[in-house]
N, C-alpha and C positions, 0 to 999 in steps of 0.2 A: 542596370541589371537586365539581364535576356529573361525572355518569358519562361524560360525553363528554370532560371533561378529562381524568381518569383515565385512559380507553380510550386518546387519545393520550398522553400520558404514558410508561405501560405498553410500550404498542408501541414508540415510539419510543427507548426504555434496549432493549427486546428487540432492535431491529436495531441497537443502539451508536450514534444520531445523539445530538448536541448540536442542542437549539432552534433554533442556528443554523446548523446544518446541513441539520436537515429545512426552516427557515425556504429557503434557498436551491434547495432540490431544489424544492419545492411551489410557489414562487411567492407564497406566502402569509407575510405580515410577520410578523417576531419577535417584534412588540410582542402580536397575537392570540394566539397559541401561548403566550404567556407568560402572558395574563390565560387562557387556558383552564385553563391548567394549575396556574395559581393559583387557580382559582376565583372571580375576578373575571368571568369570562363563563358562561354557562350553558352556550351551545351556539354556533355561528355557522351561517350560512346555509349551504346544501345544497351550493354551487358550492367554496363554501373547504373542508369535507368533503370532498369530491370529489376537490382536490387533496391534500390532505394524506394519504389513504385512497390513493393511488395512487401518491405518494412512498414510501408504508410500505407499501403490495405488501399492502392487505386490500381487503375488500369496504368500500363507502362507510356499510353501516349499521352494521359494527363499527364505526366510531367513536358513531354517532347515539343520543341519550340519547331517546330516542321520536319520535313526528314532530317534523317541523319545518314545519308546514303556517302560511302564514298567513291571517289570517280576511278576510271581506270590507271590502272600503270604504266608506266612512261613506254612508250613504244608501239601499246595494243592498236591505239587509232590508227595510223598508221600501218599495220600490220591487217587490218580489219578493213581498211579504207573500199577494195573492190566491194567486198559484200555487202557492205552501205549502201556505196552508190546502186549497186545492183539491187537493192530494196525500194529506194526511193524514186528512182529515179524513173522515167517513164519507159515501158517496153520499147527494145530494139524491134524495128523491124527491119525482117531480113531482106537481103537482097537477092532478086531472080536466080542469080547463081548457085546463092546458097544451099547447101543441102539440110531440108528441113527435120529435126530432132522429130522422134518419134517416143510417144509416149511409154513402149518398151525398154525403149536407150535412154531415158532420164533414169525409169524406175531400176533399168540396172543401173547407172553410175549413182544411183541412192545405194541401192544395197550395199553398192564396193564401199560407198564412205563410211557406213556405221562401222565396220571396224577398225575405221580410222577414228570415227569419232569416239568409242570404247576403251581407245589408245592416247588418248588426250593429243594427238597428234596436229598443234594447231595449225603449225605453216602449211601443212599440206593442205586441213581443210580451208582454209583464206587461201590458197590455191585455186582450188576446185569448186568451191562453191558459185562465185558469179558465174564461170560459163554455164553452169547448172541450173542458176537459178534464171537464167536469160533463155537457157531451152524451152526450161519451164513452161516460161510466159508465153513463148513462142506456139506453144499448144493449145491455148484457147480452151474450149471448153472440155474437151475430150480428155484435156489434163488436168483438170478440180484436182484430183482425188492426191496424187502424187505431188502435187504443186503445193496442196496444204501439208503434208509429211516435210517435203524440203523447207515451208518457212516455218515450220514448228520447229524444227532442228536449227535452223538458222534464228531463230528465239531463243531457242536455250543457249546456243554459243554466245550472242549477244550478252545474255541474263551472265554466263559463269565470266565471262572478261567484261562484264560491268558498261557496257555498252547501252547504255539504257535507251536511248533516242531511236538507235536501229532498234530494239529488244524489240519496244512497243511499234512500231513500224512493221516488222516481222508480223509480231502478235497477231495487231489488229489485221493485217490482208490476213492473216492465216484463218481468223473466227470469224472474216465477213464469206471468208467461200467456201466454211466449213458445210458436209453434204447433211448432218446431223446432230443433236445432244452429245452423244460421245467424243464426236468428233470435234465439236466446238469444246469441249470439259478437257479432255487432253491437252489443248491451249491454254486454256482459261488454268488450268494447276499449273504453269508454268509462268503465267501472268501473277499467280498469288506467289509464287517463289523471287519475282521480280520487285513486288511490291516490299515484300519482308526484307530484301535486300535493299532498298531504299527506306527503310524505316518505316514503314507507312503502314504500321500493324493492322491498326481498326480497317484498314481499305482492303487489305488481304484476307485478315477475318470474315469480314461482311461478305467477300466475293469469292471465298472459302463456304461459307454458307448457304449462299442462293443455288448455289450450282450442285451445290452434295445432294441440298432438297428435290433441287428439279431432275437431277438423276438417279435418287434412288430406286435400286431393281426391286421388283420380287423377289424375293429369295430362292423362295422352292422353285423359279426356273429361271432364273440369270443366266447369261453367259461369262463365261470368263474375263471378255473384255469388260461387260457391264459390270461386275464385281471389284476389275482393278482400277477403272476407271474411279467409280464412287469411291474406294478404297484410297486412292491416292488422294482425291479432294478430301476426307477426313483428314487425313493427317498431314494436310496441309492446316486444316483449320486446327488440329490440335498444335502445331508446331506455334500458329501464329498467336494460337490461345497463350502456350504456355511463355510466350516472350511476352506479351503484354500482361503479364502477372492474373491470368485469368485459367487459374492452373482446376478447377473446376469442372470449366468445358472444355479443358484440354485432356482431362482424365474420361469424360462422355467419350469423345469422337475417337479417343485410341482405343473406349470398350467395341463402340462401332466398329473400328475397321477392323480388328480383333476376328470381330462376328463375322464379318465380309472374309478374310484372310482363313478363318476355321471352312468356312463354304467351301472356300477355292480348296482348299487338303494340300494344297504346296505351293509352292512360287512360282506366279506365272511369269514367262520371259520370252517373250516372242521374239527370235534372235531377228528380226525385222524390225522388229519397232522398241528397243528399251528402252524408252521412253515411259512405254504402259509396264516394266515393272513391279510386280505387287505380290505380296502373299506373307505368311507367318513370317517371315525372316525380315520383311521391310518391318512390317509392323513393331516388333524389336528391337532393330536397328533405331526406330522413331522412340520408344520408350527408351532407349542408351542417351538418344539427342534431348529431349528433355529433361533428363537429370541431371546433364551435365547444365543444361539451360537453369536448371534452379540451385548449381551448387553443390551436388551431391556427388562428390569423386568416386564417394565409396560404392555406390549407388551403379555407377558407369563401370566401376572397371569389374562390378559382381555380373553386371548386367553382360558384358563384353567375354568376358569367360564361358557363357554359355551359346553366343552367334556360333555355329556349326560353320567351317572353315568351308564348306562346298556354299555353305550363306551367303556370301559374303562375293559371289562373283559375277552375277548379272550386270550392276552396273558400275564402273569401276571409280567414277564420281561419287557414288554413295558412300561406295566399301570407302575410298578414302577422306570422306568427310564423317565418317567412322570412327576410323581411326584416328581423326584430329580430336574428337573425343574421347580418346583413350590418349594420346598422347598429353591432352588437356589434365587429363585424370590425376596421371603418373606426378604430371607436375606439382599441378594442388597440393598431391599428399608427398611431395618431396623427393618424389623417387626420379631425379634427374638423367641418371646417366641411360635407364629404362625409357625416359619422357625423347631424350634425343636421339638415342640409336631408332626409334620407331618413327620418330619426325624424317629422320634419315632414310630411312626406306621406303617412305611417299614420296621422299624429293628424287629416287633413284627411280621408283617407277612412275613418277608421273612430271617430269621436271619445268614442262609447259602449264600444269593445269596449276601447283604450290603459288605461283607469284601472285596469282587473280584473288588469293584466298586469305583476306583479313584474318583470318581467325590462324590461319598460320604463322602468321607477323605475330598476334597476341599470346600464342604458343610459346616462340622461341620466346619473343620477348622476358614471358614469367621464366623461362629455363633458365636464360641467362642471367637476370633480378637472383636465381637461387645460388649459381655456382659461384665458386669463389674464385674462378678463374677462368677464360675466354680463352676457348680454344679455335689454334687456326682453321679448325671444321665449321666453328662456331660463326666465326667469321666470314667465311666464305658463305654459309647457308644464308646467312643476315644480309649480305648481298644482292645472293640471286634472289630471295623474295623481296626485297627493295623496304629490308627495317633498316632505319636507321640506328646506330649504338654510337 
C-alpha cells in the first residue's frame, strides 16, 4: 500500500467513516478509495485529494505521498531545448568581432516579445528567447535590471509548459540578481505557482506567506507596484490555501488582497510587465478559481456572469484559465454542449498554450464521460491536447 493509501485509510478508521461513507461525503467513487487503500493505486490526482482531505477535516498534503506534478508533453523539451541550454549553461563569450548588444536593444527585443508572449505564441518565443537571453548576459552589470525581466519571463514560460528543471534554473538566477523586495516578490509569486503545479502545497503556502509579510505596504502611501505586488502574493497564498483544504485562510488573504485591489480603484496592467497584473477584477477572477477548487459550479458560473468583459483582458493566460473554470462549471451541472463550444473557443484562440494545461484534458474528459456520443470535434480536440479516449 502507498503512503497516500495509508494516510487515508488511517484518518478515515480515526474519524469512524466506512469507504462508503467517506465515498459519499467527498464526492469521490468507492471504487478509488478502495484501490488506494488497497494499494492498487499509488496516488490520484490533486482534485480527488483535495476532496477526500476535506471530507476528513486535514490539510490536502496529509494525505500526499510526495508531489504529484506531471511532466511535460510530448515534444515541449525539445521545442524548449535552446532556452534551457541558454539558462544553464555558462555565458557565451563574444568574440572581438562581434558586435556588442546594448542594454537598449535587449530592453527593446523584451518589449517586441510581451505581445508575443500575450499571444501564447510559443515557437516564436523558443525562437527568440536564447539569442536574448545570451545578450543578456553579455551586459554585465549594467544589465541587472533587464536581465532579471527576461529570466522571470523565461520562468513563467518554463512553469506554464511544465519545465520544471529550467523553471527553477530561471527562478533562482532571476531572485539571486534581483535589485530589491519587489523585485525578488515578482519571482518568488511565480515560484509559488511552480510549486502548486508540482503539488507541493504546504511549500507554496509557507513561501506564499513569508513574502506577503515581508512586503506588505502602507497603505495610505503604497505605490501601485507595491500594492500589486503584495496583492498577487495573497492570492497565491489564498489559491494554495484553498487546494490544501485550508479554505479559512484562504477566505483571510482574498479579504486581504480585496483591501489591496479597493486601494488600487482599478486594474493595474502595465503593458510592459503583465506579469504584475492585479486589481478588483484579478481578485474575482481568484474568488471564481476557488469555487470551482471546492466544487461549487453554481458558485463559478454566478460568480463568472459578473467579470466585466473589459475584465478579463490584461493577461490572456488568466482570462483563459478562467474560462476553464467556467467551462468546468457548465460540465459539472450538465450543460455539455455550452461546456464544449466554450472549451472550443480557448483551443481557437490560444491553441499552443490548451495542451500544457491538465485541467483542460480533465475538462474534456468529464464532457465526454456526459455525452452520449463523441463527436469528430470531440476527437480531434482530445488529440491536440494529448487525452487519451
Amino acid at each position: 500500500m502507498s503512503e497516500t493509501g495509508k494516510n487515508v485509510k488511517e484518518i478515515r478508521k480515526r474519524r469512524g467513516l466506512t469507504q462508503g461513507e467517506l465515498s459519499k461525503a467527498s464526492g469521490v467513487s468507492l471504487s478509488i478509495i478502495r484501490k488506494l487503500e488497497q494499494g492498487e493505486r499509488s496516488s490520484a490526482r490533486l482534485e480527488t485529494l483535495r476532496k477526500l482531505a476535506a471530507s476528513l477535516r486535514v490539510p490536502t498534503m496529509r494525505l500526499v505521498n510526495g508531489p504529484t506534478e506531471e511532466g511535460p508533453v510530448k515534444g515541449t523539451e525539445e521545442q524548449w531545448d535552446g532556452v534551457r541550454r541558454s539558462l544553464e549553461r555558462p555565458p557565451v563569450i563574444p568574440e572581438l568581432d562581434d558586435d556588442m548588444p546594448t542594454v537598449e536593444g535587449v530592453r527593446a527585443s523584451l518589449a517586441a516579445a510581451m505581445p508575443v508572449y500575450k499571444a501564447h505564441n510559443y515557437a516564436t518565443l523558443a525562437s527568440v528567447l536564447p539569442p536574448m537571453l545570451r545578450d543578456a548576459e553579455a551586459l554585465g552589470d549594467e544589465g541587472r535590471a533587464v536581465r532579471v525581466r527576461l529570466l522571470q519571463l523565461a520562468g513563467v514560460l518554463m512553469v506554464q509548459t511544465r519545465l520544471y528543471n529550467a523553471a527553477e534554473t530561471a527562478l533562482d538566477r532571476a531572485l539571486d540578481e534581483a535589485g530589491d523586495r519587489l523585485e525578488g516578490a515578482a519571482t518568488i509569486n511565480t515560484h509559488c505557482w511552480m510549486l502548486m503545479r508540482q503539488g507541493r502545497l504546504d511549500s507554496a503556502l509557507d513561501l506564499a506567506v513569508k513574502w506577503a509579510d515581508e512586503t506588505e505596504p502602507r497603505m495610505s502611501r503604497a505605490t501601485p507596484t507595491e500594492l500589486s505586488t503584495w496583492g498577487r502574493l495573497l492570492l497565491k497564498m489564498s489559491s494554495a490555501a484553498v487546494r490544501n483544504s485550508q479554505q479559512g485562510q484562504a477566505a483571510d488573504a482574498i479579504r486581504l488582497a480585496q483591501g489591496a485591489a479597493a486601494t488600487l480603484g482599478r486594474e493595474y496592467a502595465p503593458e510592459t510587465d503583465p506579469l504584475r497584473t492585479f486589481g478588483p477584477t484579478t481578485v474575482h477572477l481568484m474568488r471564481t478559481e476557488n469555487a470551482s477548487v471546492i466544487d461549487r459550479p453554481d458558485v463559478v458560473l454566478h460568480l463568472a456572469d459578473r467579470v466585466p468583459a473589459s475584465g478579463l483582458r490584461p493577461v490572456k493566460g488568466e482570462r483563459h484559465r478562467h474560462l476553464l473554470d467556467v467551462v468546468d462549471a457548465y460540465a459539472k451541472t450538465r450543460q455539455y454542449t455550452e461546456a464544449f463550444s466554450k472549451l472550443a473557443s480557448i483551443q481557437a484562440a490560444s491553441p499552443e498554450w490548451l495542451p500544457h494545461q491538465t485541467y483542460a484534458r480533465t475538462v474534456l474528459g468529464r464532457i465526454i464521460a456526459g455525452r452520449r456520443t463523441l463527436t469528430p470535434e470531440m476527437r480531434s480536440m482530445a488529440a491536440n491536447i494529448h487525452l487519451e479516449i
